[in-house]
N, C-alpha and C positions, 0 to 999 in steps of 0.2 A: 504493500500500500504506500502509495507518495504521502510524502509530509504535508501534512495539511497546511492554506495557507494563511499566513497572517491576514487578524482586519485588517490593516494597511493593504494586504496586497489581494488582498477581496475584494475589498471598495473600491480600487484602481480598475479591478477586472471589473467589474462591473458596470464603474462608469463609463470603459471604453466601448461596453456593450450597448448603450445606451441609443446612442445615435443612430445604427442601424437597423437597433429594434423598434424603433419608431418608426423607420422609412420602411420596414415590413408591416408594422401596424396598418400606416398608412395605405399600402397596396393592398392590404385584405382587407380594410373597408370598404377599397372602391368594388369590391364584392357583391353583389344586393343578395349575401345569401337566404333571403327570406322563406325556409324550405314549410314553412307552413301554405305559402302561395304555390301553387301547384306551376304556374308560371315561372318561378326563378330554381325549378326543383336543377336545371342544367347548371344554372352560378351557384348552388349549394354544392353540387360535384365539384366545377370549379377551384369552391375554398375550397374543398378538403384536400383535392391534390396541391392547393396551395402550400396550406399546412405541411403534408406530406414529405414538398419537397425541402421544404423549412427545417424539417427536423430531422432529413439526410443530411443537408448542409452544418447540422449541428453535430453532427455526427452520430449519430445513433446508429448501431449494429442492425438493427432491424426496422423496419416499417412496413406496416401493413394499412389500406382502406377497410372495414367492415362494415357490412349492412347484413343488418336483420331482415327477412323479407318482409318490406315494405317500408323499409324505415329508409335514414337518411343517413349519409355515408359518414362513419366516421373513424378517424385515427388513433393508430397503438403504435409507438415509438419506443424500442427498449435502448436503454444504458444502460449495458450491464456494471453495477460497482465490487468494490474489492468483495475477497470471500470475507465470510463472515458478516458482514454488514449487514444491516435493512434496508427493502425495499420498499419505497416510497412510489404511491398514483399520485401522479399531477394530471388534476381534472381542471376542464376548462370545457368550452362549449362556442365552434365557430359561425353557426349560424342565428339570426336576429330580427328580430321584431320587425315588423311594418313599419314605413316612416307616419303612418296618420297623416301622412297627406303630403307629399311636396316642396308645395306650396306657404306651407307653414315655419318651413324651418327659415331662419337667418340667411344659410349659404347652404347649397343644395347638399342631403344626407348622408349620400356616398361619394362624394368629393374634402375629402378630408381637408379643414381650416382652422387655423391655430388663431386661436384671440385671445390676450391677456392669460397668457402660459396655460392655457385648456384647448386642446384639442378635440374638436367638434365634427363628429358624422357618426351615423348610425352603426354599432356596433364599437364606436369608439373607447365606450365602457363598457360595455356588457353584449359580448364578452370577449370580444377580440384581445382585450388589454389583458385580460386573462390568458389567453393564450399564447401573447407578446410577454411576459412577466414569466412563464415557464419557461418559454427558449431562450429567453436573455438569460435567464439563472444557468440555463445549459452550457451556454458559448462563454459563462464567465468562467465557469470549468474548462473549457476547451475541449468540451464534448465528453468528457471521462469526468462526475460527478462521485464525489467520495460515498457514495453509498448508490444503490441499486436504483434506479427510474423507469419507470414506465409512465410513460407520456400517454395520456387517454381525452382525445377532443373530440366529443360528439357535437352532432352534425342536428339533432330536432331537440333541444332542447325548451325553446319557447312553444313548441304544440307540446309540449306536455310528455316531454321522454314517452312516448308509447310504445317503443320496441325494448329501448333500455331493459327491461327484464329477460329479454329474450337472447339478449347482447353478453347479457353477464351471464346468466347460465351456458349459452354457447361456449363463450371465451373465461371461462371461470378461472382457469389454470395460467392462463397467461398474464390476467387482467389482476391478479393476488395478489393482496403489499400488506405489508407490518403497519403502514400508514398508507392515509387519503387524504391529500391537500387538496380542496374542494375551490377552486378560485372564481367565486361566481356570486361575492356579497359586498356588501361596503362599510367602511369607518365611519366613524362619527366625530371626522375632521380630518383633512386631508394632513396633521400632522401629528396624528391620534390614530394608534395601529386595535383593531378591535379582531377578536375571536367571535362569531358566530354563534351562539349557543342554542336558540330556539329560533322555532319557527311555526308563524301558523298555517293550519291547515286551510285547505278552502272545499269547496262544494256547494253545485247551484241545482236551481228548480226550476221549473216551466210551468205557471201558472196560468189557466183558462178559466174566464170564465163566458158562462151563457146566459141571455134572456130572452131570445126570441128568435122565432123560425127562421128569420129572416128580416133584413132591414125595412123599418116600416116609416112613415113621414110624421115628421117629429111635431107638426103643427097639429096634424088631426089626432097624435097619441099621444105627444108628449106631457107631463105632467104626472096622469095614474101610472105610466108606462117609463120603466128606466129605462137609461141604456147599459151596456157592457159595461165600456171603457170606464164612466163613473163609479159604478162598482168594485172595479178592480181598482182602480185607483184608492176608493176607502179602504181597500186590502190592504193598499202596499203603504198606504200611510200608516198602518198599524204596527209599521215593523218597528217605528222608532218612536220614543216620547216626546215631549215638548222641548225637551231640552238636546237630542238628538239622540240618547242612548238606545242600545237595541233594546227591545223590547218584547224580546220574545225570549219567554221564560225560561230557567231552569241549563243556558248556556255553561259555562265555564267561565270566571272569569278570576286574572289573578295581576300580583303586583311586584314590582320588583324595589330594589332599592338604586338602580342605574338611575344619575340627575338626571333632571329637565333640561329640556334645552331650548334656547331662545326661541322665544315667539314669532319673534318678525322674520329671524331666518326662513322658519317652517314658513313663515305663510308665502314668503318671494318665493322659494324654493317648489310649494307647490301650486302660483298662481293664482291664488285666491284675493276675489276682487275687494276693494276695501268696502269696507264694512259688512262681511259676510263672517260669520262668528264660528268659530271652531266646535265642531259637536262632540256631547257625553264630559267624563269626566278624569280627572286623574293627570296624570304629567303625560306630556306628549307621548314619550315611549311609550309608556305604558298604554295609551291609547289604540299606535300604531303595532306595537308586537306581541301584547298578551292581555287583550280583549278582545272581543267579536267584533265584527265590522260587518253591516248588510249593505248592497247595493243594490239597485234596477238597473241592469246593464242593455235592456232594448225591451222595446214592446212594439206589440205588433198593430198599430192602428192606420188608418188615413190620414198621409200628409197632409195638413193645413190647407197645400196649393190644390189639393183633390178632395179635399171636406167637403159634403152635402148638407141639406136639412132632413137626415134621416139617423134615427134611431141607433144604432149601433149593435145588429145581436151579437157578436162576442168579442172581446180580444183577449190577448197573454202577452204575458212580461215575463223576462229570464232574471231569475233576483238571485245573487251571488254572497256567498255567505265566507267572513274569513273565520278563522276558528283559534282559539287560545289554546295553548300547550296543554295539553290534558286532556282533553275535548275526544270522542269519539267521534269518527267525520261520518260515517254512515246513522249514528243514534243523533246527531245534531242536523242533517238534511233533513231526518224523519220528524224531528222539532220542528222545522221550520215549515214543513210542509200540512201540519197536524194546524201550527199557527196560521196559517194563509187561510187553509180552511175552514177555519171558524171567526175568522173575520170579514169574509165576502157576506155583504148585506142582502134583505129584500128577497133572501129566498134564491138568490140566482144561482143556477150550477156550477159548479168550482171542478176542475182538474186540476192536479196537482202532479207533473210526474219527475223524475229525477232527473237533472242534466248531466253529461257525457263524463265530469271530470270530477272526482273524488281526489284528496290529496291532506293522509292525514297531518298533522300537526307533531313537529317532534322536536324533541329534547337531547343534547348531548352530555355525555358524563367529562367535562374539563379537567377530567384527573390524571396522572401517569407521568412517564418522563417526557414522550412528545408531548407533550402540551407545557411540561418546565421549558421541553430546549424551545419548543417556539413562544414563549412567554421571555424567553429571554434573547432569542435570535430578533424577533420584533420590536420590541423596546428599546433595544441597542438602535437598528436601523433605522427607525422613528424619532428618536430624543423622548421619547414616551412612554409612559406603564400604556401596558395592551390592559384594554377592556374590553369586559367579556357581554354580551348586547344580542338581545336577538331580533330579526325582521320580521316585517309585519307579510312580506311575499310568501308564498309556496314552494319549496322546493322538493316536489315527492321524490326526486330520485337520491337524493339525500337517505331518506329513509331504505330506499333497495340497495344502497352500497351498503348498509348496517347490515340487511337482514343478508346479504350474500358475503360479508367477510367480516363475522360475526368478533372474531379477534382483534381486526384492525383500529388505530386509532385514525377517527374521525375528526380532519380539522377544516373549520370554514373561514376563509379569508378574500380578499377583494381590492379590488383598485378603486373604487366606487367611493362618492362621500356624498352627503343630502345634494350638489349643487350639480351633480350627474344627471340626472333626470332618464335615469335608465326606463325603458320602454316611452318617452315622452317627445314632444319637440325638440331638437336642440339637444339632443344627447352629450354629453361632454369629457375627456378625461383631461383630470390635471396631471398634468405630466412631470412636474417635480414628485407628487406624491407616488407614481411610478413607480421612477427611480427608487424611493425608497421600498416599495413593495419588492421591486427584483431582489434590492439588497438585504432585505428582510429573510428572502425564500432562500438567497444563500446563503447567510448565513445558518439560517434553521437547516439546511439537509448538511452542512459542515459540520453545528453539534451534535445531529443526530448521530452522525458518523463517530464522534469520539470523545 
């Protein structure tokens, strides 16, 4: 085994690694691998051979594309390290959200543009920069990493890993680490190194309902005679109270002792207009990562520009539900679903059935020595104590790396900080705090090593 190298000449290597892994950044953004659009499924190939060949040039002994039938293509890169050592997964994920529209962003989504040391285009953070932060920690080793790597970038992350279980049981032998560095979450400060620890679940419904055979004229019936859409609408107002909190009984809800954090940031950060007031209660975290959260993500009625004077016999809404650490995601859909139905008014018929995505809610145990040596690899590379914080997102496959390397230590980390705007307008990575993530991950597989 080579002598390991000094921080001095760590932080050297890595900083020369810097500039290139940005100009690679920069080329897999202009990617639109968007592999949930059936339309960019040829640019999600694209990246992956991108990748692929990314992590030849780092040197890796082996690389492979996999797909699951039907899934999205994604790479396994082995570094083999010294005997004896541990093996470490570096997960990341290079396909990415929809821009929401074009049109909306500052400077177009896949044309990568640096403003006020953040770099801006879709996938910029989430999760390209995860997968730039793996290969730069590679080439600061010069491809021979003091402990064992297996490099793992899937390819459908944002539809909702749907093959991933059939990926890992395939590839179970290959895919096997002592450790999983999960790079797919964000800080809570771009100069503030944070561990991942919880996560909530989600799960939604499809709520109908009906009053009448068909649309009738609202002049000659209206009044004895509801319609739908106002029906359902007295539903969906049920879910929350006056003050915004859910209100549908018997959830899970719990609190931590992670501070508060500034008001005005949270609200620039998430766009809210002024004077619009923050719903429920508690400190922001606490809001966004370990309590319930319901929305109405679409209903189905007549546009405005196609509104009649007629009755409305049905419509449905998809109402999405986030879930608290603890929570049952199958016995809290059936909550919400038990609650819908005994709030549609007037007698009108209610369906209620389950939507496509379950994702339960989970917790990690932050105990052992991977979690000292990256408590201590991170806060060196940060100027900062690492806090441990969980998001308010879903990460199910989180949960299938537990249940498939039931030994492994589980760690969540990220380039991401609140002003990223991950899946939003205007995507962004700040790129000093980067740098310090690569230099974080190398340090962390250096201690790991010895």
């Amino acid at each position: 085994m080579a002598d390991p190298l000094s921080n001095d000449a760590l932080a050297a290597a890595v900083d020369a690694q810097l500039a290139p892994a940005r100009a690679d950044l920069e080329r897999l953004v202009r990617i639109p691998s968007i592999w949930a659009d059936p339309t960019h499924a040829d640019d999600t190939r694209r990246s992956a051979d991108a990748v692929a060949a990314l992590a030849r040039d780092a040197g890796a002994a082996d690389v492979q594309i996999l797909q699951a039938e039907g899934g999205a293509p994604a790479v396994v890169a082995r570094f083999p390290g010294p005997a004896g050592t541990p093996t470490v997964l570096l997960y990341a994920h290079h396909d990415v959200q929809p821009t929401g529209g074009d049109e909306h962003w500052t400077s177009p989504p896949f044309e990568p543009t640096e403003r006020d040391g953040r770099l801006y285009g879709r996938g910029a953070a989430d999760d390209k920069a995860g997968v730039m932060t793996h290969l730069a920690t590679l080439r600061a080793f010069g491809g021979t990493p003091p402990v064992g790597v297996t490099l793992f970038i899937e390819g459908e992350e944002e539809s909702g890993s749907p093959t991933l279980t059939a990926l890992l049981a395939e590839h179970r032998d290959l895919l096997a680490a002592d450790v999983i560095v999960i790079a797919d979450a964000a800080n809570p400060a771009t100069d503030v190194p944070a561990l991942t620890t919880t996560l909530r679940g989600l799960v939604d419904v499809v709520v109908e309902v009906s009053m009448l055979e068909q649309p009738v004229h609202s002049g000659v019936f209206g009044g004895p005679v509801g319609d739908a859409l106002t029906a359902l609408c007295k539903a969906l107002a049920s879910l929350h109270d006056d003050k915004g909190e859910v209100a549908v009984p018997g959830l899970v809800r719990t609190e931590s002792e992670a501070p508060d954090m500034d008001e005005a940031t949270f609200r620039s950060t998430a766009g809210l207009l002024d004077g619009v007031e923050l719903l429920g209660s508690g400190t922001i975290p606490d809001r966004t990562n370990l309590k319930p959260a319901i929305a109405v993500l679409g209903i189905d009625a007549p546009r405005v520009a196609d509104a009649s004077n007629v009755l409305l016999p049905r419509a449905r809404a998809m109402v999405s539900m986030r879930l608290a650490p603890g929570e049952d995601a199958l016995a809290a859909q059936q909550t919400l679903a038990e609650h819908l139905r005994a709030h549609v008014p007037w007698g009108a018929h209610v369906s209620v059935e389950p939507g496509s995505g379950v994702a339960e809610p989970f917790a990690l145990q932050s105990t052992g020595s991977a979690y000292d040596a990256a408590r201590s690899a991170y806060s060196r590379a940060y100027g900062n104590p690492v806090v441990e914080m969980g998001i308010g997102g879903s990460i199910p496959f989180i949960a299938e790396f537990a249940r498939t390397f039931p030994g492994a230590a589980v760690l969540v980390t990220g380039v991401g900080d609140p002003a990223s705007r991950w899946h939003g307008i205007d995507e962004s990575l700040d790129l000093a705090m980067f740098g310090r993530g690569v230099l974080a991950e190398a340090y962390f597989l250096q201690t790991l090593a010895g």
